[in-house]
C-alpha positions in Angstrom: 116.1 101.7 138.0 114.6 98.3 136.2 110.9 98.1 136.9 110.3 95.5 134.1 111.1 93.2 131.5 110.4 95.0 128.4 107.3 93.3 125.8 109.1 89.8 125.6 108.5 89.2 121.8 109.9 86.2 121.4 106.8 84.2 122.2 107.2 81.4 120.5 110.5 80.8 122.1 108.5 81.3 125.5 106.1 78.7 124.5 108.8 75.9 123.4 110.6 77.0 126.5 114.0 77.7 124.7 116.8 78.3 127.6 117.1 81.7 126.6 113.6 82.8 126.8 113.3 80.9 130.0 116.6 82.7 131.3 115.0 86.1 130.8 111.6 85.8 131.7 113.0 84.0 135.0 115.3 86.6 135.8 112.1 89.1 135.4 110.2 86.8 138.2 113.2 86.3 140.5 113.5 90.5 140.8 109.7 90.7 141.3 109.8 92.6 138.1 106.7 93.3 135.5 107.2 90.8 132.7 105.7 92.8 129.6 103.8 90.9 126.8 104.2 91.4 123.1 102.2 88.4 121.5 99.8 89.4 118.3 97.0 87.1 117.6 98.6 84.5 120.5 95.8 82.2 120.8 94.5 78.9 122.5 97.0 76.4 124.0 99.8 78.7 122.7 98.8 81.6 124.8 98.3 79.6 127.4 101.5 78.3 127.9 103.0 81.9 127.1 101.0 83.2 130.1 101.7 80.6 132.3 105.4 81.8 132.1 104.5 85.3 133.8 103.8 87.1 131.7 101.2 90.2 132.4 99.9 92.5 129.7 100.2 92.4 126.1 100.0 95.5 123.9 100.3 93.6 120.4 96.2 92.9 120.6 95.0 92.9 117.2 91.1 91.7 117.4 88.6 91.7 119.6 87.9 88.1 120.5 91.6 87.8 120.7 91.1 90.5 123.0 88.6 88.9 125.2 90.1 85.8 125.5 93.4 87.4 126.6 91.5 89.5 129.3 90.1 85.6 130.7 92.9 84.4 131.0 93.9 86.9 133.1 96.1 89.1 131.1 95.9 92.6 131.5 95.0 94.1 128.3 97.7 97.8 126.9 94.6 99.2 124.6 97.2 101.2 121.9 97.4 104.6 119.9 100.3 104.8 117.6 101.0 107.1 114.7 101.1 103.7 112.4 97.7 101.9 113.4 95.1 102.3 115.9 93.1 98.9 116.9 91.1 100.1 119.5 87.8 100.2 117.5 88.4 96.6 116.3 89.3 95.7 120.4 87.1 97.9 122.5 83.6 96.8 121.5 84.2 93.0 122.2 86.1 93.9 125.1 83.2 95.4 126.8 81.3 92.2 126.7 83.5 91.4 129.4 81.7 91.3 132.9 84.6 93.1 134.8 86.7 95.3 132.3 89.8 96.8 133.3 93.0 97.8 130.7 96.1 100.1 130.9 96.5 102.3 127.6 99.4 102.9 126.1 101.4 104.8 122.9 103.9 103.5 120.7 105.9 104.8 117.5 104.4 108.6 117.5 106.2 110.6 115.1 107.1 114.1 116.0 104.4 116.1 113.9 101.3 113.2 114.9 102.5 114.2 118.9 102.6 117.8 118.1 99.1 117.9 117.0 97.8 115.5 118.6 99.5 114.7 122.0 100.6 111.8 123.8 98.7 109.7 126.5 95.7 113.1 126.4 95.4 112.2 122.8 94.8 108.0 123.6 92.1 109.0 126.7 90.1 111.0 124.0 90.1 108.2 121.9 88.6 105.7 124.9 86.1 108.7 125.3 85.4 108.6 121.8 84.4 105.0 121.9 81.9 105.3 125.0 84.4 104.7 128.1 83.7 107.4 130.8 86.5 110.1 132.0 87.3 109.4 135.0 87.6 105.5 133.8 89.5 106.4 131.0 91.6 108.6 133.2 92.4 105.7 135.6 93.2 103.2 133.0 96.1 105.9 131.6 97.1 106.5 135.4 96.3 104.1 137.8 96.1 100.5 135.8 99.9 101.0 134.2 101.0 102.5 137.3 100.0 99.5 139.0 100.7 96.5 136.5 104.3 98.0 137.1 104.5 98.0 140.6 105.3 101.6 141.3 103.0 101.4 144.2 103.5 105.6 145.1 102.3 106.7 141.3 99.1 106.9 139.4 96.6 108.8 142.3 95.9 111.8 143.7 95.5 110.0 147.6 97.9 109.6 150.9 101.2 108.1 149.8 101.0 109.0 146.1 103.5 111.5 144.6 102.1 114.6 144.3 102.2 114.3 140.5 99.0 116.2 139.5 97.6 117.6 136.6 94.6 119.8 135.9 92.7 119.9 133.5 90.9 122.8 131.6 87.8 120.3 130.8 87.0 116.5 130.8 86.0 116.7 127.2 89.7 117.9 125.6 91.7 116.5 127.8 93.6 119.5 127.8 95.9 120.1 130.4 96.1 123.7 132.4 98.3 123.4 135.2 101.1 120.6 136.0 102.5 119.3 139.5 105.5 117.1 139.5 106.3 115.7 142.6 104.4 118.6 144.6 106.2 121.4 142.4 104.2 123.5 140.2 106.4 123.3 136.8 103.1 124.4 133.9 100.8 127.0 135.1 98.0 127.9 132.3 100.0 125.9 129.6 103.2 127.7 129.9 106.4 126.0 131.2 107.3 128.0 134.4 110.6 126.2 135.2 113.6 125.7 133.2 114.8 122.4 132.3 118.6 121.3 131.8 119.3 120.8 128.0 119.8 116.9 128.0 123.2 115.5 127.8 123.1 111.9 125.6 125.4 109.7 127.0 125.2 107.0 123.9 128.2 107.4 121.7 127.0 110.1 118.9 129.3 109.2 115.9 130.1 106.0 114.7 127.1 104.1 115.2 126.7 103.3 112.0 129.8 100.4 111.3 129.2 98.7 108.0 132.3 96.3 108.3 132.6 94.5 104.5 133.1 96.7 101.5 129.4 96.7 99.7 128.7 97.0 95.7 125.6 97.1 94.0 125.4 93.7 94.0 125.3 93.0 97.1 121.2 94.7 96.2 120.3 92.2 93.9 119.3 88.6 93.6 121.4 86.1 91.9 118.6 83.7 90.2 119.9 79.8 89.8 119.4 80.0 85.9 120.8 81.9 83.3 117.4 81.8 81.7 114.1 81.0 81.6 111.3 81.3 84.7 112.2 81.0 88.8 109.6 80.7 91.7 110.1 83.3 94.4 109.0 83.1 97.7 108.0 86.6 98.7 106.9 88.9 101.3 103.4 90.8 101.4 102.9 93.3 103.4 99.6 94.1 104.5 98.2 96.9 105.5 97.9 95.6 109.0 102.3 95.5 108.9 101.5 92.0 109.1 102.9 90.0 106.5 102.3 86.5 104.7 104.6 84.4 102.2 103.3 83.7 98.8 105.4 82.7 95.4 105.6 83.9 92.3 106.9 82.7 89.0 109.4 85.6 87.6 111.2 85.8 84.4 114.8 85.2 84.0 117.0 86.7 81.4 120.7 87.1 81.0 121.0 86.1 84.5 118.9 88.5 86.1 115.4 88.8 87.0 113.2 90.4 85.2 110.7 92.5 88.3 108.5 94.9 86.0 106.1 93.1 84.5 104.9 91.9 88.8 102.8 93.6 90.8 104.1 95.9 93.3 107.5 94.1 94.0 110.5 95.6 95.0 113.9 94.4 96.5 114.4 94.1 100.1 117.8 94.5 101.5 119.1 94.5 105.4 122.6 95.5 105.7 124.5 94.8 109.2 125.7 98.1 110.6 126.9 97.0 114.1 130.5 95.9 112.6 129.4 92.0 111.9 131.2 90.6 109.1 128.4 88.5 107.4 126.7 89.3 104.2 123.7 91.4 103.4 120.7 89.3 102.9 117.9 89.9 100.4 114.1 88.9 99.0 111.5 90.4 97.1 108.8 92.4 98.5 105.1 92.9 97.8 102.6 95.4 98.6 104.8 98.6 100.4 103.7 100.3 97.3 107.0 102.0 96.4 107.4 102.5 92.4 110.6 103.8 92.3 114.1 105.0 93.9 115.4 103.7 97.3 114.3 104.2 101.3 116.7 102.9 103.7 116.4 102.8 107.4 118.6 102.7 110.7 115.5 102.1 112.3 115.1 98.8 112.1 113.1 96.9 115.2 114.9 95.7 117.2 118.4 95.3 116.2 118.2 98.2 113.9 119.8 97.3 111.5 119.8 98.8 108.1 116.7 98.2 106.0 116.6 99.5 102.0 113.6 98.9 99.6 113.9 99.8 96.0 113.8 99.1 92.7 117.5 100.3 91.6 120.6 98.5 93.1 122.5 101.8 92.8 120.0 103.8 94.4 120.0 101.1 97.3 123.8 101.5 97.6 123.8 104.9 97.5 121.4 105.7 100.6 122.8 102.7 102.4 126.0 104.6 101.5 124.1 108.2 103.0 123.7 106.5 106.2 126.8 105.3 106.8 128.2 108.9 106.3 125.9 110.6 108.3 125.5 108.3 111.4 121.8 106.6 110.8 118.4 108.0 109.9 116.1 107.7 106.8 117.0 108.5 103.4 115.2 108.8 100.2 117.4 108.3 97.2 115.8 108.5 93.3 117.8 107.8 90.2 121.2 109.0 92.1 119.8 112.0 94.1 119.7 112.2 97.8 115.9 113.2 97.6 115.5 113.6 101.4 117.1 112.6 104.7 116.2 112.9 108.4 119.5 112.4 110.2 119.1 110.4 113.3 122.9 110.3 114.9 122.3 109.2 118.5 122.6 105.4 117.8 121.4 105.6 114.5 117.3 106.2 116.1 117.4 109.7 117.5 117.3 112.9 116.9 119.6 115.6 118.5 117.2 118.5 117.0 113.9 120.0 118.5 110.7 117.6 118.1 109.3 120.8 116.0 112.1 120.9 113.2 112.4 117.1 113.2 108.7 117.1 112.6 109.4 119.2 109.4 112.0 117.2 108.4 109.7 113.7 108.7 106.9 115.4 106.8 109.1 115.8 104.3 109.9 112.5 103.7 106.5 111.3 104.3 105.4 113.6 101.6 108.0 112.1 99.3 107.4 108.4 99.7 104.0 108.7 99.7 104.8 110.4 95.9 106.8 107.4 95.1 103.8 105.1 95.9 104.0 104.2 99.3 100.5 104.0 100.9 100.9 102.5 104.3 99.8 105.0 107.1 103.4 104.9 108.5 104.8 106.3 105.5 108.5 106.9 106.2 108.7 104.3 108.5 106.4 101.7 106.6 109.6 99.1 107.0 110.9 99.3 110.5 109.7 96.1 111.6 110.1 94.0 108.5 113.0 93.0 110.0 111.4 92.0 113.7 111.4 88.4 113.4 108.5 87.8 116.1 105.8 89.8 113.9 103.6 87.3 111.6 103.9 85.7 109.4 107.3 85.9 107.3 110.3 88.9 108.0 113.8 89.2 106.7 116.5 88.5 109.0 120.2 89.5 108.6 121.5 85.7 109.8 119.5 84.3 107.2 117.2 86.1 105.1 113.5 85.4 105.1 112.2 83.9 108.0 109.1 82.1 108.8 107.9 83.5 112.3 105.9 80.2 112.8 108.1 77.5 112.4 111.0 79.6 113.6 113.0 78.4 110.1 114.8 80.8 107.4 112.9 80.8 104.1 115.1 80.1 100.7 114.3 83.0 98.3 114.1 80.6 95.1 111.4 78.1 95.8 
């Protein structure tokens, strides 16, 4: 069943009230439905008018005044643990200025080795803990608060009316858990599994999600400057640390019709690819600051069309794991001067694995160990450009329609200034 509208990222189109936007969000209200937010650094007479439309929570909070002034307007605050960033400590402190304080907590992109080690929602209650909030409050705010915020009125209690969907725990420190009720039937008793559980049947098509539907060449990975020679301004991409991203320009050399990239700092070429059988072109730009020195790292994964991403520094190593997805149905691929390198093959629509979580942990190590070789440094590694293409994250992305695109002033970018 539907039981929400999923983080409506598209805030600025909430806030100029586009019909599409509208559409949605008032579809959301008319089913007396959650509306989930997804607004980062939203502030002010913008995130007022975003609010006013219905929507509830936000999990995209990135500071702490930001923070508190979301939580006064009413909005209910999704405190976050991912695998790629944790801003709890820059968000909890200011938070508890507030004279009544109540969140939901939440995950979101935890790769298969991080939730092997470190679990899933136990693993984002220790953290509260770790920052001063009590057990049992952190306890209700992983339980209760979400349970609540979307409407499932019989969850997130231990009390008359509420499933019987209990767990025990071995000690409030760990958050370990012991024993597990679901729904009144005992199913973990001392940490082992005591039932058996179907093998899941995926119901998505398995093959041929991956439908490149125009012929590609290397070309189609490089930039074609306006001059033969001489000097070009770029607008580029930076990537921060934060995965936000701002535009600056550069002057790059030009010489026998191509640009000349090695004598900039940490720029490499950018390239998304359509793979759901549109006709239109690849687009590409110039990157700075993923850190990659070499090779190619393309990605089905791609938030939130998913389409597919390459970075590199060689057009023919771009082809060639663009190439590598396309044969094996989606995933991530690490290609260097011509060699496959390493691949995690994701074949369920291109973003999921048909293996165990504990042999496709081995296989994402893998490539996390490699990229991090070739001079990636972001703390989501392998997955350091999955939403350089999601067009709602400031300040600049690269869309497929049009190239870069300014997130602000909702307007494609030209690549030569």
């Amino acid at each position: 069943r539907v039981i929400g509208v999923a983080e409506v990222m598209d805030y600025m189109g909430v806030v100029n009230a586009s019909p599409r936007m509208v559409e949605i969000v008032q579809a959301g209200l008319d089913a007396g439905l959650t509306i989930q937010g997804h607004a980062p650094l939203l502030r002010g007479r913008a995130a007022n008018a975003y609010l006013a439309a219905g929507i509830e929570n936000d999990h995209e909070l990135r500071r702490g005044d930001e923070g508190l002034e979301k939580l006064r307007l009413g909005v209910l605050p999704l405190l976050k643990v991912s695998s790629h960033g944790n801003h709890v400590p820059n968000i909890l402190p200011t938070l508890k200025q507030a004279a009544f304080l109540d969140v939901a907590l939440c995950t979101d992109d935890i790769e298969p080795a991080d939730l092997l080690e470190n679990g899933h929602m136990d693993r984002v209650i220790r953290e509260m803990m770790a920052h001063g909030i009590e057990p049992a409050v952190a306890i209700r705010w992983a339980t209760l608060n979400g349970a609540r915020n979307n409407r499932l009125r019989d969850h997130g209690a231990i009390a008359p009316g509420y499933l019987a969907d209990i767990v025990l725990l071995e000690s409030l420190a760990d958050v370990a858990a012991s024993d597990v009720f679901v729904g009144g039937e005992q199913v973990v008793r001392d940490g082992t599994l005591v039932v058996t559980i179907d093998e899941p049947r995926a119901t998505l098509p398995v093959a041929n999600t991956v439908r490149i539907a125009r012929p590609l060449t290397a070309a189609d990975f490089r930039l074609t400057p306006p001059v033969r020679n001489g000097t070009v301004t770029v607008n580029l991409m930076v990537l921060e640390k934060t995965r936000l991203s701002r535009r600056e320009t550069v002057q790059v050399p030009v010489v026998d019709g191509e640009l000349q990239l090695d004598g900039l700092d940490d720029v490499c070429t950018i390239t998304i690819v359509p793979r759901h059988g549109q006709t239109h072109p690849p687009q590409t730009a110039l990157l700075q600051g993923l850190g990659l020195r070499r090779g190619a790292l393309a990605s089905s994964i791609s938030h939130d069309s998913h389409n597919i991403l390459v970075t590199g520094h060689s057009a023919a190593d771009m082809l060639q794991a663009v190439q590598e997805l396309e044969r094996c149905g989606g995933g991530l691929v690490v290609v260097v001067d011509g060699v496959v390198e390493a691949k995690v093959e994701l074949p369920l629509a291109g973003l999921m694995s048909l293996k165990p979580v504990a042999e496709l942990a081995v296989e994402m190590q893998q490539i996390n160990r490699l990229v991090a070789e070739l001079g990636i440094d972001h703390r989501a590694r392998g997955l350091s450009t999955t939403n350089l293409a999601l067009t709602v994250i400031p300040a600049v992305r690269i869309s497929d329609l049009g190239g870069l695109f300014d997130v602000a002033t909702q307007e494609f970018v030209p690549v030569f200034a």
